[in-house]
C-alpha positions as CSV (number, residue, x, y, z in Angstrom):
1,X,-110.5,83.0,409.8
2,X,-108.3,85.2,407.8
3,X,-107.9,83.1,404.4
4,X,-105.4,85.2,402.8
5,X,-103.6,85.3,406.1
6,X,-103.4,82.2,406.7
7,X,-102.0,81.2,403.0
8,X,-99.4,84.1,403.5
9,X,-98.1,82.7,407.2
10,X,-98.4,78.9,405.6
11,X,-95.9,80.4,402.7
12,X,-93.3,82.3,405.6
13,X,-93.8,79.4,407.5
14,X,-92.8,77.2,404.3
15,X,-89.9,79.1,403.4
16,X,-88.3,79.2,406.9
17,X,-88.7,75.5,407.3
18,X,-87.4,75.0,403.7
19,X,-84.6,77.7,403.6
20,X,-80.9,76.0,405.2
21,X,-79.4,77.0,408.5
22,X,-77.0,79.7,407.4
23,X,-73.2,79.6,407.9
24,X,-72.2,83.4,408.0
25,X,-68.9,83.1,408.1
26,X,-69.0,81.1,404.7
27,X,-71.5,83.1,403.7
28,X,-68.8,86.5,404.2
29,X,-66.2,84.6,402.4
30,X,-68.2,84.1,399.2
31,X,-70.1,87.7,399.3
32,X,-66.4,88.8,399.0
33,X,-65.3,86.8,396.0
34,X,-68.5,88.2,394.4
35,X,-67.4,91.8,395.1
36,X,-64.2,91.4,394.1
37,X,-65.4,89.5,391.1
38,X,-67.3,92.2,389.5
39,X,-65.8,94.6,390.7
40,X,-62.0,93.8,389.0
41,X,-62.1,95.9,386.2
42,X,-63.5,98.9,387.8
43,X,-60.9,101.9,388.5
44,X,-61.2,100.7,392.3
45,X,-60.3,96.9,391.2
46,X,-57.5,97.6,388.5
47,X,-55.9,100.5,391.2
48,X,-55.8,98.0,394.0
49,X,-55.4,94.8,391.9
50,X,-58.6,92.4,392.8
51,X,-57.5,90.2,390.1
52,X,-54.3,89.1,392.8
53,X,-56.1,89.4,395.8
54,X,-59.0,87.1,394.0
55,X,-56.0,84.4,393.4
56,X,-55.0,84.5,397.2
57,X,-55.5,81.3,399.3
58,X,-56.9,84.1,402.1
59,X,-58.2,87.2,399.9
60,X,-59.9,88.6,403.5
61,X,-56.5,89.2,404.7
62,X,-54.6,90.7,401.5
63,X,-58.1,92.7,401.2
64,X,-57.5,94.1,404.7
65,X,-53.9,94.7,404.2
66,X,-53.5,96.3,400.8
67,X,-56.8,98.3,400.9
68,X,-56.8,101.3,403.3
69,X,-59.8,102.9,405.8
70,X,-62.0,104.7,403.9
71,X,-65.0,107.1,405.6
72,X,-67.7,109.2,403.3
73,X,-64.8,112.1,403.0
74,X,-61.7,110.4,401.6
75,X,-64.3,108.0,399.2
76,X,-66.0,111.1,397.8
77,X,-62.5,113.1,397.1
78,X,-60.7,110.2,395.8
79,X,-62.8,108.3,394.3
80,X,-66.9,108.9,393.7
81,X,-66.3,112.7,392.4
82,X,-65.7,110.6,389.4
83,X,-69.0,109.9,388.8
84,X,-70.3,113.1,389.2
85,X,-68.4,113.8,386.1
86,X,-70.1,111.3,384.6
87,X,-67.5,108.8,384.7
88,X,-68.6,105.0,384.4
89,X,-66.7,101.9,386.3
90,X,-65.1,103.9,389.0
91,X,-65.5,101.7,391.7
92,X,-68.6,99.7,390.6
93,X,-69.6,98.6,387.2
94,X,-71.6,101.2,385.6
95,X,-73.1,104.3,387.3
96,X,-75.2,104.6,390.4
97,X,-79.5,105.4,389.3
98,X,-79.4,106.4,393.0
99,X,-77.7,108.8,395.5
100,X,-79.1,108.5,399.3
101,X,-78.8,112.0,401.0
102,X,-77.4,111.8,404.4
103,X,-76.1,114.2,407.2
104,X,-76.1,111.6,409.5
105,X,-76.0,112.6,413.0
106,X,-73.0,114.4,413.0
107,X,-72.8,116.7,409.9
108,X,-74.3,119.3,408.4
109,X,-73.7,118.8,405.1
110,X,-75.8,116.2,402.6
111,X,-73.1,113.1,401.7
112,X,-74.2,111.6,398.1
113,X,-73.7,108.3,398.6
114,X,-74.4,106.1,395.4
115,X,-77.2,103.3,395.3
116,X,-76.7,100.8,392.9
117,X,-79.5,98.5,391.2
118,X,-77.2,95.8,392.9
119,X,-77.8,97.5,396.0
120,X,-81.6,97.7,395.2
121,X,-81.9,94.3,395.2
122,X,-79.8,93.8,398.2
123,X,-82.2,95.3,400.1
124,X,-85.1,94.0,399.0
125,X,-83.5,90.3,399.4
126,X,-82.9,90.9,403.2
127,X,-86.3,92.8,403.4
128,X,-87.4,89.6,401.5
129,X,-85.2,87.5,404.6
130,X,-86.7,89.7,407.0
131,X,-90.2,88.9,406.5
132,X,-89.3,85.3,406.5
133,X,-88.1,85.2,409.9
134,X,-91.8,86.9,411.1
135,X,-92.3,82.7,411.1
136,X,-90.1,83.1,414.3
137,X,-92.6,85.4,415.6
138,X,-96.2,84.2,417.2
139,X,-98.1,86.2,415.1
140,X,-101.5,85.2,413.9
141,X,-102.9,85.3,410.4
142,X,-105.0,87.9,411.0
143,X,-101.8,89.9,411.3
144,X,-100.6,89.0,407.7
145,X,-103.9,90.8,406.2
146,X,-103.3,94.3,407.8
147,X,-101.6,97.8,406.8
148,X,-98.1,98.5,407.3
149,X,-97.4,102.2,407.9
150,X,-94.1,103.1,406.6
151,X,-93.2,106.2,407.9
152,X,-89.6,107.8,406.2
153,X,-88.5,110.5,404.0
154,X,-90.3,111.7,400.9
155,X,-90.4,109.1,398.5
156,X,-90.7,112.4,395.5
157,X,-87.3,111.5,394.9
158,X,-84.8,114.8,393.4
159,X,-84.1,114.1,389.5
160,X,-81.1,115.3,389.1
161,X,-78.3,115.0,385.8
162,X,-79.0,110.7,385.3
163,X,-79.7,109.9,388.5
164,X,-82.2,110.8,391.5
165,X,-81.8,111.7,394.5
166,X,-82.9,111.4,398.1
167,X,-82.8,109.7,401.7
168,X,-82.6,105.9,401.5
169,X,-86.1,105.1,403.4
170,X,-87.4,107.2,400.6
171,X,-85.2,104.9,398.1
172,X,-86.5,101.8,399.1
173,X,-90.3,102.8,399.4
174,X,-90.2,103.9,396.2
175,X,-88.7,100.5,395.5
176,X,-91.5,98.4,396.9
177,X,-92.7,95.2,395.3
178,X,-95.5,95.2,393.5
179,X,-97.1,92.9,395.7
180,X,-96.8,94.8,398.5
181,X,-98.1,97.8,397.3
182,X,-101.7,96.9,398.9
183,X,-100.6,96.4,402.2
184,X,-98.4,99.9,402.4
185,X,-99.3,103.1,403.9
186,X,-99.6,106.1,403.6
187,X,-99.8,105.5,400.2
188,X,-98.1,106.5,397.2
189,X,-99.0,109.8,396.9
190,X,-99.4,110.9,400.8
191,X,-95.4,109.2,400.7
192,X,-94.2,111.6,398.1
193,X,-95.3,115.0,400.4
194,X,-91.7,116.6,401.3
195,X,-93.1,118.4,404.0
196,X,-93.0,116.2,407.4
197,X,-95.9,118.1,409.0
198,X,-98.0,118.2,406.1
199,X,-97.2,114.4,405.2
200,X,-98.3,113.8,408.9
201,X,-101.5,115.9,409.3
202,X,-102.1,113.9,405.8
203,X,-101.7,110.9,407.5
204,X,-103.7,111.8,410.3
205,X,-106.3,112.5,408.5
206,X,-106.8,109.1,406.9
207,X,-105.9,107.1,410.0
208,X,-109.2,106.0,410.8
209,X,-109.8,104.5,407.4
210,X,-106.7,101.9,407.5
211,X,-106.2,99.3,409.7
212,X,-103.0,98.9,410.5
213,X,-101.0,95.9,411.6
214,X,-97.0,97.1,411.6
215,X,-95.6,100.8,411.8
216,X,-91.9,101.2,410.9
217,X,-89.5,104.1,411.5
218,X,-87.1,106.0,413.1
219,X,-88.4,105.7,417.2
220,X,-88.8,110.2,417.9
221,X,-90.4,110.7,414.3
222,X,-92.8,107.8,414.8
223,X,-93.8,108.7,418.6
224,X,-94.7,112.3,416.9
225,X,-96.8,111.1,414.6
226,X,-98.6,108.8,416.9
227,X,-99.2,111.4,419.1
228,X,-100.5,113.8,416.3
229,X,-102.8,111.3,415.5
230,X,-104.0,110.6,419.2
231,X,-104.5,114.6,419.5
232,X,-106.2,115.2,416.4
233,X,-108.4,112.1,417.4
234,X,-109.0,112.8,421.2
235,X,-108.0,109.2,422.0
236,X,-105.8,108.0,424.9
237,X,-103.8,105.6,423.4
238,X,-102.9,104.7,419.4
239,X,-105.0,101.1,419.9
240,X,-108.2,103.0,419.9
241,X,-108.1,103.7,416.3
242,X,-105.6,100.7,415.4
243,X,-106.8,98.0,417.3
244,X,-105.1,95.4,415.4
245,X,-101.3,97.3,415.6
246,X,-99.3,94.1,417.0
247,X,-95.8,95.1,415.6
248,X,-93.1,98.3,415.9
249,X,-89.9,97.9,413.2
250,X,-87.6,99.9,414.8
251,X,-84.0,101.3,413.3
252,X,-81.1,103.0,412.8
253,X,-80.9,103.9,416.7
254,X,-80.8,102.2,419.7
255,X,-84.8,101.5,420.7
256,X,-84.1,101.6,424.7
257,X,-83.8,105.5,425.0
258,X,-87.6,105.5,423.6
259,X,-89.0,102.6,424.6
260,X,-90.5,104.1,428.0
261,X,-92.2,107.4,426.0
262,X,-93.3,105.2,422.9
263,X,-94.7,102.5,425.3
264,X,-96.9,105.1,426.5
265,X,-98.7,105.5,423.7
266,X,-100.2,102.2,423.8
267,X,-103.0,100.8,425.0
268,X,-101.7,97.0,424.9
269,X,-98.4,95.5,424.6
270,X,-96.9,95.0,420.7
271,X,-93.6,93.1,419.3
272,X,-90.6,95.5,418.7
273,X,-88.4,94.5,416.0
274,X,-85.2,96.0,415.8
275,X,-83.7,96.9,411.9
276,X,-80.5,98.2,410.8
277,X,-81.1,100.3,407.2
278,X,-78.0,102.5,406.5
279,X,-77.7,104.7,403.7
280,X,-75.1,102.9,402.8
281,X,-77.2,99.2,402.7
282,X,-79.6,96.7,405.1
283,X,-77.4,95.8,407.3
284,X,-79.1,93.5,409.7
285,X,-82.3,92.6,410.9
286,X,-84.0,90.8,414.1
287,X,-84.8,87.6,412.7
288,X,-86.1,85.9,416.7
289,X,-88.1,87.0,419.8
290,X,-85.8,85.7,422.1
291,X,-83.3,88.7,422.1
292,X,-83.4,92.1,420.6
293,X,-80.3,92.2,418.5
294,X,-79.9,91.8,415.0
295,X,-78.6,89.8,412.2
296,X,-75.9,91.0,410.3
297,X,-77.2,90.1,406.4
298,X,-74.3,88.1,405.6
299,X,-75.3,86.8,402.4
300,X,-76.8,89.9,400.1
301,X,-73.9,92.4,399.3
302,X,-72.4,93.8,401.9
303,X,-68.8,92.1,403.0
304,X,-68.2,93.3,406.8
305,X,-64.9,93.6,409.0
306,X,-64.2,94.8,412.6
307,X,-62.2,97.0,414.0
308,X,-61.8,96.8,417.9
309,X,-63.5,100.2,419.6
310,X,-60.5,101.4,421.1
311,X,-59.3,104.9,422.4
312,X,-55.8,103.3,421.1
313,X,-57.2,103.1,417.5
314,X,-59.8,106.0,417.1
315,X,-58.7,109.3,416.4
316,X,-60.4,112.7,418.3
317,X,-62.4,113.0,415.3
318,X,-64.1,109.5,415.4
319,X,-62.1,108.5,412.3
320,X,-59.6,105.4,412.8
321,X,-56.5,105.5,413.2
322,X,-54.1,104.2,410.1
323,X,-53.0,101.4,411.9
324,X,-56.1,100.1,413.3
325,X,-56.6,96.4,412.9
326,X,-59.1,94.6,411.7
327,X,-60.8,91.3,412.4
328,X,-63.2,89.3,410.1
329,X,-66.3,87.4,411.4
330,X,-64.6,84.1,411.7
331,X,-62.2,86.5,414.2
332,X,-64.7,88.0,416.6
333,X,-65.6,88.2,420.2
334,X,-67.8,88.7,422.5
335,X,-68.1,91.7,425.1
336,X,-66.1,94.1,422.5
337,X,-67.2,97.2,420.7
338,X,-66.3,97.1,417.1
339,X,-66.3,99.9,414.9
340,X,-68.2,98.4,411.6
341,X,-66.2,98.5,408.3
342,X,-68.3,97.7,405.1
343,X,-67.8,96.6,401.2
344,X,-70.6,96.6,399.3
345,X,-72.4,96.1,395.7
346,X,-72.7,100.1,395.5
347,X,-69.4,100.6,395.2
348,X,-68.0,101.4,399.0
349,X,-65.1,99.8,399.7
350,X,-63.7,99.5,403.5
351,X,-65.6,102.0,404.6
352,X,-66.3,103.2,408.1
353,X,-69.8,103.7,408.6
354,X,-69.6,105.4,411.7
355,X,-71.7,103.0,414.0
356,X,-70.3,100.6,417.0
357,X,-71.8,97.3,417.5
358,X,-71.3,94.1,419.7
359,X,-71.4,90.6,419.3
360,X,-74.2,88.6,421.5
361,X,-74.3,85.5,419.3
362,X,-71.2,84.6,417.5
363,X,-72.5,81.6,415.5
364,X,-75.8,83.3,414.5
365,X,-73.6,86.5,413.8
366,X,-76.2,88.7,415.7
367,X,-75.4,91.9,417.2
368,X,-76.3,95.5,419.1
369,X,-75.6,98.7,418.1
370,X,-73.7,100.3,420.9
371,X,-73.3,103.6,419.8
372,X,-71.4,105.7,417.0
373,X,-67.4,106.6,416.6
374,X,-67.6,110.4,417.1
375,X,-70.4,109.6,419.9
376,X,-67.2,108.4,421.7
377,X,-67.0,110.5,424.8
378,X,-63.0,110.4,426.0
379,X,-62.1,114.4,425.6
380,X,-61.0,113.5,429.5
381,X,-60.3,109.7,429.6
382,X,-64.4,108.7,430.6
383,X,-64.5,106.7,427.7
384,X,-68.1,106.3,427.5
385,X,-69.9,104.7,424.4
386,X,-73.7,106.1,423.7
387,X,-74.7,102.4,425.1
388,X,-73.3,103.4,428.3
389,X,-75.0,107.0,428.4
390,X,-78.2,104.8,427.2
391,X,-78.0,103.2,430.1
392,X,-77.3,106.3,432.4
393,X,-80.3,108.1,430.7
394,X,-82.5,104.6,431.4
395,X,-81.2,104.6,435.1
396,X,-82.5,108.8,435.5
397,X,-85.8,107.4,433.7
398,X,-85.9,104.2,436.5
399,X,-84.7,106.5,440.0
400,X,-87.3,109.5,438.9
401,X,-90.1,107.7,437.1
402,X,-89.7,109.7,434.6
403,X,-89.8,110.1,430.3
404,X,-86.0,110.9,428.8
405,X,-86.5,110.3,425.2
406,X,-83.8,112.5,424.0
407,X,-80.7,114.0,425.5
408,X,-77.4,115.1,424.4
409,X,-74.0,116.0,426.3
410,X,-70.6,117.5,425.7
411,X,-67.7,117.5,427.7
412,X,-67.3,121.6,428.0
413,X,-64.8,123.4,429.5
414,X,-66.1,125.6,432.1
415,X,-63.1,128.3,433.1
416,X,-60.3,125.9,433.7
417,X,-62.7,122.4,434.3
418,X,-64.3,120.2,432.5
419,X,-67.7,118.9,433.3
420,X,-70.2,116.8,431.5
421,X,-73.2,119.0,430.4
422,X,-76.1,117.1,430.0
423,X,-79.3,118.4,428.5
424,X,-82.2,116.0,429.1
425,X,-85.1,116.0,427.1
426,X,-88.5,115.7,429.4
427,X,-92.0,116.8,430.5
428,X,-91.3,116.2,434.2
429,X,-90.6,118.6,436.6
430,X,-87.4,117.8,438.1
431,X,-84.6,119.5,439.9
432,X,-81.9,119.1,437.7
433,X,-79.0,119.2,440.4
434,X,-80.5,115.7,442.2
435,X,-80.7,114.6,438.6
436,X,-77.2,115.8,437.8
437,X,-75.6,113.9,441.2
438,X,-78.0,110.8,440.8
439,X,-76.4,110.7,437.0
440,X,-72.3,110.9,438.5
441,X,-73.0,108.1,440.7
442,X,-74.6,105.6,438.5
443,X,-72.1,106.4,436.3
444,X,-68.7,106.1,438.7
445,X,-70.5,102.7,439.7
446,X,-71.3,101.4,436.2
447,X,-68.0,102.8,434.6
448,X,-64.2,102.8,436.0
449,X,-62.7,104.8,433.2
450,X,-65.2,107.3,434.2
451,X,-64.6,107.4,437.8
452,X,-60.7,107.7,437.4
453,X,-61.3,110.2,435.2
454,X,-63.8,112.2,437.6
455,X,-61.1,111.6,440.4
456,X,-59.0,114.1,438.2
457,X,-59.2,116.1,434.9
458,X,-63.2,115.4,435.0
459,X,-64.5,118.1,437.7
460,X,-68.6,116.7,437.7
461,X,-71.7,116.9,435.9
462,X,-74.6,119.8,435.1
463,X,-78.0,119.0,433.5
464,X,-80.5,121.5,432.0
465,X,-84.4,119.8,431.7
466,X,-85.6,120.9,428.6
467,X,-89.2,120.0,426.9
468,X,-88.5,116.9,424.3
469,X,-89.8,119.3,421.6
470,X,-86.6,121.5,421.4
471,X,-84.6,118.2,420.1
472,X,-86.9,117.9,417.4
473,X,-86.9,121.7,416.5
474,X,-82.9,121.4,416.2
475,X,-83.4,119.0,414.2
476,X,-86.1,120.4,411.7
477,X,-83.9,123.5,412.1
478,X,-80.5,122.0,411.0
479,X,-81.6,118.7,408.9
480,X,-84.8,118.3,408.4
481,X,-87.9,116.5,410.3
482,X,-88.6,112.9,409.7
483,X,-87.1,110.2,407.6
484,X,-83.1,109.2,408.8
485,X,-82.3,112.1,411.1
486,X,-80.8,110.9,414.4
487,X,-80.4,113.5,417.7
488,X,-76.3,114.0,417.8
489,X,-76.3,111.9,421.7
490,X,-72.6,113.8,421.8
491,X,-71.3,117.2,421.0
492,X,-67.9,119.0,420.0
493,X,-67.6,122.2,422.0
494,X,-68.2,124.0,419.2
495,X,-71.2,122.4,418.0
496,X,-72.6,122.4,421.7
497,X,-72.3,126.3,421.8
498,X,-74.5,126.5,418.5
499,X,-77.0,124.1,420.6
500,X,-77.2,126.1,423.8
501,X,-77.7,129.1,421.6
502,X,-80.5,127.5,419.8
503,X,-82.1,126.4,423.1
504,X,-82.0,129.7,424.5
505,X,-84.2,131.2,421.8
506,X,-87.2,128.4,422.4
């Protein structure tokens, strides 16, 4: 019997039983107040006048209507250049001891986004929620007593001026509680390698000393690294040097595109638990085994709103439109992508993150992540969301028997039509034209803005098979390998040039 184990789960088990049922829309209500509360005397607060909209019967709705959109762009120029000057109280008390680098999936350029200690502790109280709701899960003790590989971006975070600097897995690890430092891997000091290959081989190397319980990261960097580690260890699946691995934390992209490839990889069936860590905050969590969505954290710092994922209200770009309306959690429904607006403790104030998600639980306020605003594919009215190419991709993987665990797309003009070019990311050795008309019809079937739009301006659909590596070469090429960096599922046709380019040369 696992003693420590067993006190650990008697504690999680404790605390769930102990801790209220939640109300999140009350919850969203007060987590506002707060913001607005401590935030009044800022620049932000004083400019917009919190001190009225904190006196309103409904501050949600004089917050959503005197307060306009902002994404990284207009926060930066307007607002947070400030505290690269070293101004304090721009639009949090104080200045940020934290910046979280991020591209994203769409740029090219690092955004600075500030991390507050508020926001520190944010995170660690859903992390702290988070765990909790493991009581949900039928784990056994034993599990509570293993390693739990952590695999992000460097935690050798950039000192730089007063602050430091770096991607937000790399924030938080170097964040962790003290208690949990036994249980984490790699390690301190294999976690602050900035190379990805190096910190891998490193951690390659030492896998058969740890036994590990829980892994947690992005889906394509963590299937990598399990398969260096099978290589390098002439096994056939990861459970022949982890036997006791019983738990995947996924995040910050859809699991389903991977979940064929990374299954693979096992050599007996684990729990997959879906997170949602931003740069920007934790923004929900799978607290129950009976579905795969998420949480939103309703009660630790981040106020959210909802704007209805409509061609109507979202600009070419993926921005919104200045008109967009917005709905509050007590306003929501079901069956309806939102595009998720945030206010938090570091200073971000209705801010477009740049993800869509649905509702599949109202009262428990749990979601999916459906896709991303400038994922939106409508350059010729298809309107298809990266939930709907997930599902295309999963159909191709379903018809063929096949691995996709990577693609991308762009609607590209080819003379005077426009067709979908896909490139799919696999091992198998396909012909790519069944592949391109088996993708058309699941899609006319699944889709009717897609088929109107392939019975005019939308002319059909070409697919290039390409080996899964050459997405993860882009990516080392143009971001960097590991940590937060997505695959782009949807391309500009300028972006989608400087792809086919760099997939020519491989």
């Amino acid at each position: 019997m696992a003693i420590l184990g067993a006190v650990i789960k008697g504690i999680i088990d404790l605390k769930d039983m102990l801790t209220p049922e939640s109300n999140p829309v009350e919850e969203q209500e007060k987590v506002l107040k707060e913001l607005l509360e401590k935030a009044k005397d800022t620049e932000f607060g004083v400019h917009y006048k919190f001190n009225q909209l904190l006196e309103a019967t409904t501050p949600s709705k004089l917050f959503s209507a005197s307060i306009p959109f902002f994404d990284y762009d207009k926060m930066h120029t307007e607002w947070w250049y400030k505290l690269h000057k070293g101004i304090e109280n721009v639009t949090w008390p104080g200045k940020p001891d934290y910046y979280a680098l991020s591209s994203g999936t769409t740029g090219n350029t690092s955004k600075r986004i500030p991390v507050t200690d508020d926001m520190i502790s944010a995170i660690k109280s859903t992390g702290i929620d988070q765990v909790s709701a493991l009581a949900n899960f039928d784990l056994p003790a034993e599990f509570f007593e293993k390693g739990i590989l952590m695999l992000g971006s460097s935690t050798d975070l950039t000192e730089k001026e007063t602050h430091l600097e770096g991607e937000i897995s790399g924030i938080s690890a170097s964040n962790i509680p003290f208690w949990f430092r036994d249980y984490y891997k790699p390690g301190e000091e294999i976690a602050q390698i900035e190379d990805w290959d190096e910190r891998v081989q490193k951690i390659s190397d030492n896998a058969k000393n740890w036994d590990i319980g829980a892994i947690s990261g992005i889906p394509s960097w963590i299937e990598l690294m399990l398969e260096k580690v099978i290589a390098d260890h002439n096994l056939t699946t990861i459970h022949e040097i982890w036997p006791n691995l019983q738990v995947y934390t996924s995040g910050g992209v859809a699991f389903g595109p991977y979940e064929k490839s990374f299954m693979a990889l096992m050599g007996k069936p684990i729990t997959v638990i879906d997170t949602y860590l931003a740069s920007e905050g934790f923004v929900a969590f799978q607290a129950r085994p009976e579905t795969d969505a998420m949480k939103l954290a309703t009660n630790n710092g981040i106020y959210f709103e909802f704007v209805p994922f409509r061609p109507e209200y979202i600009n070419q770009d993926g921005s919104l439109t200045d008109d967009a309306p917005t709905v509050t959690l007590a306003e929501v429904e079901k069956d309806q992508d939102y595009a998720l607006i945030i206010s938090t403790v570091s200073g971000t104030w209705r801010y477009l993150i740049g993800d869509t998600i649905e509702f599949t639980d109202i009262e428990r306020a749990e979601i999916k992540i459906t896709g991303r605003t400038k994922f939106f594919l409508n350059t010729v009215g298809s309107q298809l969301s990266v939930n709907k190419l997930d599902a295309a991709v999963k159909h191709i993987e379903e018809v063929f028997n096949v691995k996709v665990p990577e693609y991308t797309l762009c609607a590209k003009r080819f003379e005077d039509d426009f067709y979908h070019s896909w490139y799919l990311g696999t091992e198998s050795n396909l012909a790519a034209e069944e592949v391109a008309l088996e993708l058309d019809k699941h899609l006319k079937e699944a889709n009717k803005n897609y088929k109107v739009a392939r019975s005019k301006a939308l002319k059909g659909v070409k697919v290039t098979l390409v080996a899964p590596s050459v997405f993860y070469e882009w990516n080392g090429a143009n971001k960097k390998k590991g940590g937060q960096v997505k695959m782009e599922r949807v391309m500009n046709e300028e972006k989608f040039k400087t792809w086919e380019e760099f997939v020519a040369k491989q």
